[in-house]
Wavefront OBJ file of the C-alpha trace (Angstrom):
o trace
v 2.507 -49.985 12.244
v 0.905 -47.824 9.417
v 2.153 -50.367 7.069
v 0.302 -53.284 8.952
v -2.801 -51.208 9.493
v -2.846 -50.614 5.467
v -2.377 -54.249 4.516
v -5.567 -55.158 6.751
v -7.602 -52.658 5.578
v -6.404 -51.882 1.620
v -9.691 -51.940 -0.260
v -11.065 -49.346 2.579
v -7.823 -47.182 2.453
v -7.934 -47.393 -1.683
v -11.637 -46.405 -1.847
v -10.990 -43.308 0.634
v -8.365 -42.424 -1.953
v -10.222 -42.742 -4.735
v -12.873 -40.548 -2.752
v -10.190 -37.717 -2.140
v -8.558 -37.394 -5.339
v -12.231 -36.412 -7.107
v -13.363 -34.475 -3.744
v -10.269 -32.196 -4.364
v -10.534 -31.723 -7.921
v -14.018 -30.873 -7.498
v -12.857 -28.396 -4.422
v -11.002 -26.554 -6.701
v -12.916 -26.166 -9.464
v -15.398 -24.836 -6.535
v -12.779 -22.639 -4.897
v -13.748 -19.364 -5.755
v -17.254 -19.846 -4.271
v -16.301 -20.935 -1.062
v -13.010 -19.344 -0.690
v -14.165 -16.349 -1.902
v -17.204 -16.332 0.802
v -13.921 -17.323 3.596
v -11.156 -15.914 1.968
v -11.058 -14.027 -0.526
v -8.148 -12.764 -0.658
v -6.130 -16.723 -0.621
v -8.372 -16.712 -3.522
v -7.152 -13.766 -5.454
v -3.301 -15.065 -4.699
v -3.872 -18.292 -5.549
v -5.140 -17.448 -8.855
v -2.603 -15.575 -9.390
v 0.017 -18.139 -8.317
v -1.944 -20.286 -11.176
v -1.173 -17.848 -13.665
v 2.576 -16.814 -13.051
v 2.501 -21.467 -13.237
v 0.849 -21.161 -16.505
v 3.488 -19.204 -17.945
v 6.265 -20.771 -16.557
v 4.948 -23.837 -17.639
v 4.419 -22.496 -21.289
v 8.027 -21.317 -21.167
v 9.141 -24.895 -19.330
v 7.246 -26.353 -22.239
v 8.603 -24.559 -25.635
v 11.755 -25.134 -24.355
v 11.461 -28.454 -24.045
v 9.749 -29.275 -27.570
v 12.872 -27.537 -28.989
v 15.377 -29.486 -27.236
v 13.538 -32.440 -27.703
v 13.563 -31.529 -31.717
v 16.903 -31.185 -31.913
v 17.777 -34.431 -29.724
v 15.317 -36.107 -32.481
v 17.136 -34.212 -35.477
v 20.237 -35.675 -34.302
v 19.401 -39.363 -33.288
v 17.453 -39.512 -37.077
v 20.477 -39.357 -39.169
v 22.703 -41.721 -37.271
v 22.920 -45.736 -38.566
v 21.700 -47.422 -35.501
v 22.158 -50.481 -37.081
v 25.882 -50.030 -37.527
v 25.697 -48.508 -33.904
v 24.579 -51.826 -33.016
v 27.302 -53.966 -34.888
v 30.067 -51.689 -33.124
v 28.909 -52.420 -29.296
v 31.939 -54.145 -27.662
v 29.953 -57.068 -25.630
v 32.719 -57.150 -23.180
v 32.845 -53.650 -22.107
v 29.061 -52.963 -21.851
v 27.772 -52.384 -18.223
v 25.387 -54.987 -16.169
v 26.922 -58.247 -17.057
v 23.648 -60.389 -15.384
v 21.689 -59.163 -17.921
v 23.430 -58.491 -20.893
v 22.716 -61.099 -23.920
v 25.879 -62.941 -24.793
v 26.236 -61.176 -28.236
v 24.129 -59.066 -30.631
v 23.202 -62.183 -32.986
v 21.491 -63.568 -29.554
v 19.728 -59.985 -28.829
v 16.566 -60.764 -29.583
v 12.859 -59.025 -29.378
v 9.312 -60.015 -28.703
v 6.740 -58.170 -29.673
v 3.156 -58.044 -28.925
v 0.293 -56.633 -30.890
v -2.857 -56.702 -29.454
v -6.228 -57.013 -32.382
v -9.647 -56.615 -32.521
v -10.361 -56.029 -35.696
v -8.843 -52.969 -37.586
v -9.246 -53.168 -40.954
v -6.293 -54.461 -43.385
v -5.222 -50.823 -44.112
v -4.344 -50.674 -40.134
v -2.979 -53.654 -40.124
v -1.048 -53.307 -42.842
v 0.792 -49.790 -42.245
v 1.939 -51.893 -39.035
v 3.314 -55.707 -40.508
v 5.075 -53.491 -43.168
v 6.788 -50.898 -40.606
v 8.215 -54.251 -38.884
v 9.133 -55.896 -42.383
v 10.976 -52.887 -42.722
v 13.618 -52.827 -39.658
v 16.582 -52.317 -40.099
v 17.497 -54.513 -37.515
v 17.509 -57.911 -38.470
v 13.747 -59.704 -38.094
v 14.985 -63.056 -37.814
v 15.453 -61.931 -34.364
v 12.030 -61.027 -33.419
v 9.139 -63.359 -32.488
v 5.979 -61.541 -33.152
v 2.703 -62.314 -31.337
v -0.670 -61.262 -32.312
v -3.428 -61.757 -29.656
v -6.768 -61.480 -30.998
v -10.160 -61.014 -28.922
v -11.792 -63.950 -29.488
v -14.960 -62.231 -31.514
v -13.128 -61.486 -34.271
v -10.109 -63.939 -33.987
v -11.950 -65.941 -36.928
v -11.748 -62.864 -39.639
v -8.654 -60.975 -38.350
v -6.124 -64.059 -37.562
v -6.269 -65.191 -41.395
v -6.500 -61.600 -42.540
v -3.456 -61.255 -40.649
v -1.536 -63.998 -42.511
v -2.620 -63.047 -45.829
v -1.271 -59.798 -45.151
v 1.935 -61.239 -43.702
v 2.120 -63.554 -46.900
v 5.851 -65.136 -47.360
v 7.010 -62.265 -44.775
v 6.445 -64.599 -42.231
v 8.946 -66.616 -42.396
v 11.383 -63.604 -42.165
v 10.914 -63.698 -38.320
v 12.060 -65.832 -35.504
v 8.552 -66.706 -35.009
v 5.235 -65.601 -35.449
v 2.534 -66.717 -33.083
v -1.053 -65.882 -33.189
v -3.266 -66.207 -29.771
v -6.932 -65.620 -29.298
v -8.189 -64.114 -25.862
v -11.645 -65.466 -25.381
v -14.233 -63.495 -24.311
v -16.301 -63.075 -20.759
v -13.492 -64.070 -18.608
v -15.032 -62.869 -14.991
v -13.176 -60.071 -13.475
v -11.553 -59.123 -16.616
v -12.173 -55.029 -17.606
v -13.818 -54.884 -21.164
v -12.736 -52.301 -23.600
v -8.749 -51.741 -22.869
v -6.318 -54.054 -24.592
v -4.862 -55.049 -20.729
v -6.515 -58.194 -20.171
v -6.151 -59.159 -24.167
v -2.004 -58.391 -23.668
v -1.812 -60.426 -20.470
v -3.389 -63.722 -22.588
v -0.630 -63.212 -25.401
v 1.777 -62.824 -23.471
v 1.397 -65.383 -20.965
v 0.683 -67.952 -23.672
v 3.730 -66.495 -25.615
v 5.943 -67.300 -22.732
v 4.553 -70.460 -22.141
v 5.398 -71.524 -25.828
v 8.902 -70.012 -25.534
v 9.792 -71.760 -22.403
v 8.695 -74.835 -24.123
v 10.742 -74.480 -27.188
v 13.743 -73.872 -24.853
v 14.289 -70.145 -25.641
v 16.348 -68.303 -23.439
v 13.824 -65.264 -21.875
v 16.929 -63.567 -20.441
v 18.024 -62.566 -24.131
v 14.784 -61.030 -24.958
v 13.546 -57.271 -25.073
v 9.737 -56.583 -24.777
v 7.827 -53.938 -26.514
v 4.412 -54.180 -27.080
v 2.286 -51.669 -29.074
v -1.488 -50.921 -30.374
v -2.487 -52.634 -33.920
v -2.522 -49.048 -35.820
v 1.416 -48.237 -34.607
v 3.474 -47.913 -37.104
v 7.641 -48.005 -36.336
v 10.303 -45.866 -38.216
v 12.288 -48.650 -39.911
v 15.445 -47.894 -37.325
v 13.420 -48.152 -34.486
v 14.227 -51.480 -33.116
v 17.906 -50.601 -33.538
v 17.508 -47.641 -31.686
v 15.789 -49.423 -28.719
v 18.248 -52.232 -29.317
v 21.431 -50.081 -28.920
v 19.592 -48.007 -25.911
v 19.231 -51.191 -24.128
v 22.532 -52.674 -24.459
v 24.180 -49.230 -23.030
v 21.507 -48.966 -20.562
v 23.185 -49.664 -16.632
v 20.524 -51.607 -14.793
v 18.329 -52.507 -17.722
v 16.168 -54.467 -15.724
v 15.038 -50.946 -13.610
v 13.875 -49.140 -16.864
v 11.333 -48.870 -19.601
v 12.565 -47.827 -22.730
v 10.363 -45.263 -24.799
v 10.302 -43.423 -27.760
v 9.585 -39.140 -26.842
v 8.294 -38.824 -30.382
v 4.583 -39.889 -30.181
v 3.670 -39.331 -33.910
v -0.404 -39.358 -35.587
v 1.138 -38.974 -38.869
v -1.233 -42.289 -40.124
v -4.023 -40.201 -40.567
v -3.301 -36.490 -39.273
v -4.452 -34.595 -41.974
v -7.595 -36.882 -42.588
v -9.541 -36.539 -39.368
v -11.537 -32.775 -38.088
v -9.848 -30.123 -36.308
v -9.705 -31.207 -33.037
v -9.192 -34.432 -33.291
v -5.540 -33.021 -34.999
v -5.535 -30.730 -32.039
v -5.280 -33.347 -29.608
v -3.008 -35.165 -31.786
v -0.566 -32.663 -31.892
v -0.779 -31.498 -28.203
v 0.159 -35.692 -27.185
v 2.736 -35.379 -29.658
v 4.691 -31.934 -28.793
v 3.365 -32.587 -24.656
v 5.815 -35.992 -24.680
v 8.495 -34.473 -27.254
v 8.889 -31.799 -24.146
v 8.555 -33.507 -20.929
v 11.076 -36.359 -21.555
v 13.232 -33.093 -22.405
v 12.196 -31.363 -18.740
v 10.283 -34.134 -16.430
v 12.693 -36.179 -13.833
v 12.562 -39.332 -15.644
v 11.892 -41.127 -12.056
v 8.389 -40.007 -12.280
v 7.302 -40.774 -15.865
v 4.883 -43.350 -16.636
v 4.837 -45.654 -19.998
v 2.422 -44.613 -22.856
v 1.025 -46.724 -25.526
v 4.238 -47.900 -27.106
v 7.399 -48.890 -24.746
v 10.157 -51.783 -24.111
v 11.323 -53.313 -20.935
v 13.384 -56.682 -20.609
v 11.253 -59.660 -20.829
v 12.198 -60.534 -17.329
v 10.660 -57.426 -16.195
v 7.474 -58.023 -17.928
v 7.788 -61.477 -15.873
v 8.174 -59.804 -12.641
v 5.537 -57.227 -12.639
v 3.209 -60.089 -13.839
v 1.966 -58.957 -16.619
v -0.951 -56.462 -16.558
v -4.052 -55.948 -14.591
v -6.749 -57.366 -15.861
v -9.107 -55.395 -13.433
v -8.336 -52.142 -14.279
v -9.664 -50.235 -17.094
v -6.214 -48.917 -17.677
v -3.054 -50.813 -19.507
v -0.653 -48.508 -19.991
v 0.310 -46.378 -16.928
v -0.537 -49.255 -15.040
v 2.329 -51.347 -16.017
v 4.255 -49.202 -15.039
v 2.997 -48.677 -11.364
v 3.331 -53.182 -10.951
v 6.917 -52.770 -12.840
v 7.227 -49.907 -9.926
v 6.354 -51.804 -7.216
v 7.915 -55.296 -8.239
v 11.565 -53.078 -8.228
v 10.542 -51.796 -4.688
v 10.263 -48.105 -6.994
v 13.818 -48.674 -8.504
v 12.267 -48.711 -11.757
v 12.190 -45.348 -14.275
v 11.950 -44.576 -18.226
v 14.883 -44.293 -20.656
v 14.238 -42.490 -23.930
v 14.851 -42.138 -27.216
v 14.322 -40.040 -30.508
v 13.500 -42.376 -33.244
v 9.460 -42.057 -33.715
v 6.657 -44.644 -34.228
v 3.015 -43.057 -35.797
v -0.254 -44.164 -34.502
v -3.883 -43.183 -35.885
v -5.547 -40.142 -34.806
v -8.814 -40.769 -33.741
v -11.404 -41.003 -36.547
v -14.633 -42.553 -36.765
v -17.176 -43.107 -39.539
v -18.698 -39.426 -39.334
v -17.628 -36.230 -38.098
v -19.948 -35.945 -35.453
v -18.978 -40.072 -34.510
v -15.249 -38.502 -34.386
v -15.602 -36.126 -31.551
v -17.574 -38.938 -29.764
v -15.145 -41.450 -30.039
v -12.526 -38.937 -28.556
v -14.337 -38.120 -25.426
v -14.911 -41.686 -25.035
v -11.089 -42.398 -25.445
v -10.096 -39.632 -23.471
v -12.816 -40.495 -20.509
v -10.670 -43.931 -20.501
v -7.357 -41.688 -20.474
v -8.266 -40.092 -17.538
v -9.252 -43.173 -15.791
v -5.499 -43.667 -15.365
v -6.193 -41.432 -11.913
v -7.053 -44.987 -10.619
v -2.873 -44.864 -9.975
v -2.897 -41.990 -7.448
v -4.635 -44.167 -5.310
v -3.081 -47.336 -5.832
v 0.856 -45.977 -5.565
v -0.242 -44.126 -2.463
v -1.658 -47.248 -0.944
v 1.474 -48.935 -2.171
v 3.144 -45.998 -0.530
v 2.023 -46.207 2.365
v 2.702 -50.379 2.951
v 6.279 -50.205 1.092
v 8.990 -49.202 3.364
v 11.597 -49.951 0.355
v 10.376 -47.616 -1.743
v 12.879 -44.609 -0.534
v 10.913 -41.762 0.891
v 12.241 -39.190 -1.796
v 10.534 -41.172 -4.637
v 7.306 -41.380 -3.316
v 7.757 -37.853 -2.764
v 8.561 -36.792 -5.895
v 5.955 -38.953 -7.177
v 2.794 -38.020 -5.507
v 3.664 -34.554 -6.050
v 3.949 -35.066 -10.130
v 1.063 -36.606 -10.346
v -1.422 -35.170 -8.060
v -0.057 -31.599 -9.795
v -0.975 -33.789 -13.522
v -4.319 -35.212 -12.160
v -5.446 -32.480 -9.890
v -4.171 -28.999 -10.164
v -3.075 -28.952 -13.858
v -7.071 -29.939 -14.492
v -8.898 -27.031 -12.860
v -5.891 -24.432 -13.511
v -6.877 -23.215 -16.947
v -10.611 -22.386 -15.674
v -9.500 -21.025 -12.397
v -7.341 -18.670 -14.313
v -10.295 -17.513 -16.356
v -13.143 -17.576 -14.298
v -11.510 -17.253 -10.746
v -11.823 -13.629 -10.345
v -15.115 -13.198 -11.745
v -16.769 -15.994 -9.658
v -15.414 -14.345 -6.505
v -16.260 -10.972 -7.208
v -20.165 -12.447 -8.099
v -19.828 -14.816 -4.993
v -18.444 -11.928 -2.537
v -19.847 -8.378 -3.080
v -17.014 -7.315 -0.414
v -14.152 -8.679 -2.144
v -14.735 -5.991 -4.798
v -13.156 -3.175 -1.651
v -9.942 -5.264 -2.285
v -7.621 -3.153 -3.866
v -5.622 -5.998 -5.669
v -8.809 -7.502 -7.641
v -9.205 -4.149 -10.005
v -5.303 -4.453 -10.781
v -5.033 -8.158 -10.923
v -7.180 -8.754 -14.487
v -4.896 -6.597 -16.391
v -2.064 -8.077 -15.223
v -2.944 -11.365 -15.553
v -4.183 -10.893 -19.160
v -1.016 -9.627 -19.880
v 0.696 -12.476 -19.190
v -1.563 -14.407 -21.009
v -1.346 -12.562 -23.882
v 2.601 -12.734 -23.654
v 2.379 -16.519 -22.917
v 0.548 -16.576 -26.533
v 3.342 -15.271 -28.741
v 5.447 -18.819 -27.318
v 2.402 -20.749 -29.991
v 4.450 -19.267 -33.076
v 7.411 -21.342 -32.254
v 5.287 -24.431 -31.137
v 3.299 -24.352 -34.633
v 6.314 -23.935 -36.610
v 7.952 -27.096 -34.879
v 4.521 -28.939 -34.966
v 4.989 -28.250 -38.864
v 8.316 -29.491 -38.912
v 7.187 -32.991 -36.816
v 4.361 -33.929 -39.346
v 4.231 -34.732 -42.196
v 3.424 -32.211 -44.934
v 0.300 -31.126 -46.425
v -1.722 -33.399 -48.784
v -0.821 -32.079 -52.229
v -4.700 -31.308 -53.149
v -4.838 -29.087 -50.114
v -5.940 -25.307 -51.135
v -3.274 -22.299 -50.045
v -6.675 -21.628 -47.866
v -6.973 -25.176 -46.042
v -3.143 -24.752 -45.407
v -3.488 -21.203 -43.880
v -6.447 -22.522 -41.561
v -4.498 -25.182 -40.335
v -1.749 -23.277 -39.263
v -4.634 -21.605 -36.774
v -5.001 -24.746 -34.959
v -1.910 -23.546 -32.468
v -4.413 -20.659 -31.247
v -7.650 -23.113 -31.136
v -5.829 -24.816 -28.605
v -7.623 -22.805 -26.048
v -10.850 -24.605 -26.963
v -8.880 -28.165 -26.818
v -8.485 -26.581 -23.041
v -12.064 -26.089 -21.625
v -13.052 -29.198 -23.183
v -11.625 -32.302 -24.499
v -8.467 -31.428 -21.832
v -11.152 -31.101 -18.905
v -14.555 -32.265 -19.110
v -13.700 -36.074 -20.013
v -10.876 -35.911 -17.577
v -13.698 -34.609 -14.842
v -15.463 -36.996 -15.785
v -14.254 -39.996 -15.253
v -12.840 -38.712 -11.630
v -16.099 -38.457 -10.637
v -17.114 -41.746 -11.521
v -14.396 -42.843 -9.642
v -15.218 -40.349 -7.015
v -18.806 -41.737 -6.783
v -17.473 -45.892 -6.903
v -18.526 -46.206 -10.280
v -16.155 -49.279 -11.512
v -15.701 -48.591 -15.210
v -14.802 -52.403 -15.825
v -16.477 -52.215 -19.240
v -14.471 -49.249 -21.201
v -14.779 -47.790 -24.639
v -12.495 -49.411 -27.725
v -11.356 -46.818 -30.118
v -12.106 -48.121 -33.303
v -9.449 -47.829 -36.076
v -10.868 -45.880 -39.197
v -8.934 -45.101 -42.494
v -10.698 -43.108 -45.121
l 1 2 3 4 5 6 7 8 9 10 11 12 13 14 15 16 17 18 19 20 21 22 23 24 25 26 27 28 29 30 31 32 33 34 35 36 37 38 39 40 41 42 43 44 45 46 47 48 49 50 51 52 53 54 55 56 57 58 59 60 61 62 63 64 65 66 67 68 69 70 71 72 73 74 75 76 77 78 79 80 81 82 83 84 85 86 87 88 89 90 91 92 93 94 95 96 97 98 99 100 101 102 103 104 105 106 107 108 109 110 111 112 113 114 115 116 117 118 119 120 121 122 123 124 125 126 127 128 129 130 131 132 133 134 135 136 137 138 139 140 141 142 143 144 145 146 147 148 149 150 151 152 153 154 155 156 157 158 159 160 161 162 163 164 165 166 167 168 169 170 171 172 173 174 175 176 177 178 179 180 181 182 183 184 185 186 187 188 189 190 191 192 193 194 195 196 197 198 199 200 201 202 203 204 205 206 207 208 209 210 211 212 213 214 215 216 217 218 219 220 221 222 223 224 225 226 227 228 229 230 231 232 233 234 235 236 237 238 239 240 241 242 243 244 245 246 247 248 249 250 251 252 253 254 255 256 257 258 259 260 261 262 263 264 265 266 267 268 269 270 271 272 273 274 275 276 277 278 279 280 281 282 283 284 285 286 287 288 289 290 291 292 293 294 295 296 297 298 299 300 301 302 303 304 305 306 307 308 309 310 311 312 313 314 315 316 317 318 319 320 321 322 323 324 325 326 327 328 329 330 331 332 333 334 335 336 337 338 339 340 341 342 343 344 345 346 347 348 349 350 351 352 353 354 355 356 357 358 359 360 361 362 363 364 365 366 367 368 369 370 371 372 373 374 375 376 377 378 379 380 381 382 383 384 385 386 387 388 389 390 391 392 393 394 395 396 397 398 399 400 401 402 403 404 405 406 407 408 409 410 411 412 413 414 415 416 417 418 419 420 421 422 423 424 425 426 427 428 429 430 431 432 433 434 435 436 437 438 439 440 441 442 443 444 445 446 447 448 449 450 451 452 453 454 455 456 457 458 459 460 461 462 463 464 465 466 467 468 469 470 471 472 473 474 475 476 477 478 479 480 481 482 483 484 485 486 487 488 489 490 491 492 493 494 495 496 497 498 499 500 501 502 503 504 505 506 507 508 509 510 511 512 513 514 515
C-alpha cells in the first residue's frame, strides 16, 4: 500500500525529502540553541557522543589509509598483464557473462571534453597509449560539447597523431547544446550523448556489447600504464560482474599537486587518503562511484545511461545501476591509481573560487538521499537490510558528519551562552577538558597520515627551498581550516538550495588549468 501511495504521489514525497534532509542539517547545526533552552543536558551528551565519534573515526581512518597503502604497495609491483594472459577461461566464475577469451575482452572508454587545453589532453591520450594492456582492444570515444567541438575535436586528433590507429576504434561525438531539460555544467548529459551514439555505432558495426567493459573518466585523468590490466583481471575474477562497479581506491592529484595554493592541495590530499581508507573500512554495499570507475557495458545499458536532469553524474549512476539490479549492485576495488588535476584556476584568488564552486556541485550529490529513499520506499526487492544499511551511511555522510566538527567546537559554548542554568550542571565544567584532550590525542594520528600522504605523491619539485618543503609538511595540521570551510560551508550550501527548491540545473564546470 505504501508502495502504491509513493508511485502516485513521487514528486510530492521527493520534494518533502529534499525538505527534510536540509531541515535536519540545519537542526543540528542549531542544536545547542534550542536544545540547550529544552535540554541541556541531551545537549552536553550528545556532544560528547560527537567527540568520542571523532576519534574513533580518526583511528577508523589511519588505519585504513595504512592498509589501503600496503594493499596498493603490493598490487603495484605485480605484472597484471601477465596476470591477465594466465586466467584459465574455463575455470573463471559467471559463465553468462564472461567474454569467450582474453583476445575478445575488450574496453570502451569514454572521455567527456569541453575544452581543456592540449597539456590536459595530452597527459590523458598518452596515459592510454601507454597500457600495458593491449589498445587494439579498446574503442575510445570522445564526446565534445558542441561549443567547442570545432577547436577541441581536431586538437584532439593532432594530438592523437598516428596513435590512432593503435586502437580498436576511435570515435569522436559532439553533444549539442540547449537540449531542454538537460542540467548545464556536469559532464552527465554530455556522457549520456557519447555513449548512446557510441552504442548505436557499435551495434551497427556488429560488435558484440556483451564482451565489453565500461569505464569512463574526466578529460584531465590520467591512468597508471597497468591500469586497464588491473581492471581487466578484476573483472574476469569478479562473481556476478554484472552487480558491481569496479574502482580504483587510489584517487591521485599528482597532475598538478604541487602547482596549485595550499588548500586547494589540502583538499586534494584529504579525497585522496579519505578513498585510500574507506574502501579499506566502508561495507562495500554502500559505496557510491567517483569520477573514474568500470562496470560491464551491459550494465551501463540497463541503468540507462545517466540523468540528464540532475546536476550530479557520478553518484548518480550509481543509485540507476542500484535500482536497475533491484539494489544487488556494489563496488569492487582495486590498487592501481589514475591522477586527475587539482583544482587551479588562472589566479590565486580565481582558485579558491573555482573550488567552492566545484565543491557546492559535490555536495549537490545529497539530491540521492532523497531519491534512494523514494526508491526505498516503492521497491519491495530491494532487501530491507540494504536499504538499511544504506540510509544510515549516507544520512551519517550528508547529515551528521557535516555539523559534527562545529558542534564539537562550539556546542558547549553556545549552550552555556544560550542557557545561563546549564552552567549549575556539574558535567559542563569537566566536559571541555576532557574533550580537548581527546582532541589533542586524536592530533598526534596526523604524523602518520602526512608521512603516508608523502609517500602517495609525488615528490617535491627540485627548485623547492628546504623552507617550502618544511611548510608543506604543515598542511596535515591546516586541515582543521579545510574543516570549517571548504568541508562545510559549500556542502551547507547547496543543501539549502535544495532545502529551499532551488533546482541547480545550470552547475559550475571546473575549468582545467596547467601552469
Amino acid at each position: 500500500m505504501i508502495a502504491q501511495l509513493v508511485g502516485k504521489k513521487e514528486s510530492k514525497v521527493r520534494r518533502l525529502l529534499e525538505i527534510l534532509i536540509g531541515l535536519t542539517t540545519w537542526s543540528l547545526f542549531l542544536s545547542p540553541v534550542w536544545l540547550g533552552l529544552l535540554a541541556p543536558k541531551v545537549m552536553i551528551f550528545y556532544i560528547t557522543f560527537l567527540t568520542v565519534l571523532w576519534c574513533y573515526l580518526a583511528v577508523k581512518h589511519t588505519v585504513g589509509a595504512i592498509l589501503g597503502y600496503s594493499k596498493y604497495k603490493k598490487e603495484i609491483i605485480r605484472d597484471w598483464a601477465a596476470e591477465c594472459e594466465k586466467l584459465d577461461f574455463k575455470s573463471l566464475p559467471d559463465k553468462a557473462t564472461l567474454p569467450p577469451s582474453l583476445n575478445e575482452t575488450k574496453h570502451f572508454i569514454l572521455i567527456p571534453a569541453v575544452n581543456e587545453p592540449d597539456k590536459v589532453l595530452l597527459g590523458s591520450i598518452a596515459s592510454l597509449i601507454s597500457q600495458t594492456y593491449p589498445i587494439d582492444r579498446v574503442t575510445l570515444i570522445f564526446t565534445v560539447e558542441e561549443k567547442f567541438a570545432g577547436t577541441t575535436i581536431p586538437r584532439i586528433k593532432t594530438l592523437l597523431a598516428n596513435n590512432i590507429d593503435k586502437f580498436e576504434k576511435v570515435l569522436f561525438e559532439i553533444h549539442p547544446a540547449g537540449i531542454p531539460g538537460e542540467a548545464i555544467g556536469v559532464a552527465g548529459a554530455n556522457r549520456t550523448w557519447g555513449a548512446r551514439k557510441a552504442v548505436e555505432h557499435m551495434k551497427a558495426t556488429g560488435k558484440n556489447l556483451r564482451n565489453y567493459i565500461f569505464t569512463t573518466f574526466d578529460a584531465d585523468s590520467q591512468l597508471h600504464h597497468q591500469f586497464l590490466a588491473r581492471l581487466t583481471h578484476l573483472y574476469l575474477m569478479t562473481d556476478g560482474r554484472d552487480n558491481h562497479f569496479y574502482s580504483t581506491a587510489m584517487h591521485l592529484f599528482n597532475n598538478n599537486i604541487w602547482d596549485v595554493p595550499m588548500m586547494m592541495r589540502i583538499e586534494a590530499n584529504a579525497v585522496t587518503l579519505g578513498s585510500l581508507s574507506d574502501w579499506g573500512v566502508t561495507n562495500k554495499s554502500v559505496k557510491d562511484t567517483f569520477s573514474c570507475y568500470s562496470v560491464s557495458l551491459q550494465t551501463l545499458l540497463d541503468a540507462d545511461f545517466w540523468d540528464v536532469k540532475l546536476g550530479v553524474d557520478d553518484t548518480i549512476f550509481y543509485w540507476r545501476a542500484f535500482i536497475a539490479r533491484d539494489g544487488d549492485f556494489s563496488g569492487v576495488e582495486h590498487y592501481i591509481p589514475y591522477s586527475a588535476d587539482a583544482v587551479q584556476a588562472e589566479t590565486y584568488w580565481r582558485s579558491h573560487v573555482s573550488m567552492y564552486l566545484q565543491l557546492r556541485r559535490w555536495g549537490w550529490g545529497a539530491i540521492s538521499v532523497p531519491l534512494s529513499l523514494t526508491e526505498f520506499l516503492k521497491n519491495r526487492k530491494i532487501p530491507l537490510k540494504k536499504k538499511i544499511l544504506w540510509t544510515i551511511k549516507h544520512l551519517e555522510m550528508r547529515v551528521v558528519f557535516l555539523s559534527l566538527v562545529f558542534l564539537m567546537t562550539f556546542g558547549i559554548t553556545i549552550v552555556t551562552l544560550v542557557n545561563r542554568d546549564s552552567q549549575q550542571i556539574n558535567l559542563i565544567y569537566s566536559l571541555p577538558n576532557v574533550l580537548s584532550f581527546l582532541l589533542t590525542a586524536t592530533m598526534a594520528l596526523i604524523l602518520p597520515l602526512t608521512i603516508l600522504r608523502l609517500k602517495i605523491v609525488k615528490p617535491w619539485p627540485q627548485n623547492w627551498s628546504i623552507l617550502k618543503k618544511f611548510f608543506s609538511l604543515l598542511e596535515g595540521p591546516l586541515v582543521v581550516i579545510n574543516l570549517f570551510t571548504y568541508s562545510l560551508i559549500p556542502w551547507v550550501d547547496a543543501q539549502t538550495r535544495m532545502m529551499l527548491g532551488l533546482k541547480m540545473k545550470n552547475l559550475y564546470h571546473t575549468p582545467k588549468i596547467r601552469s
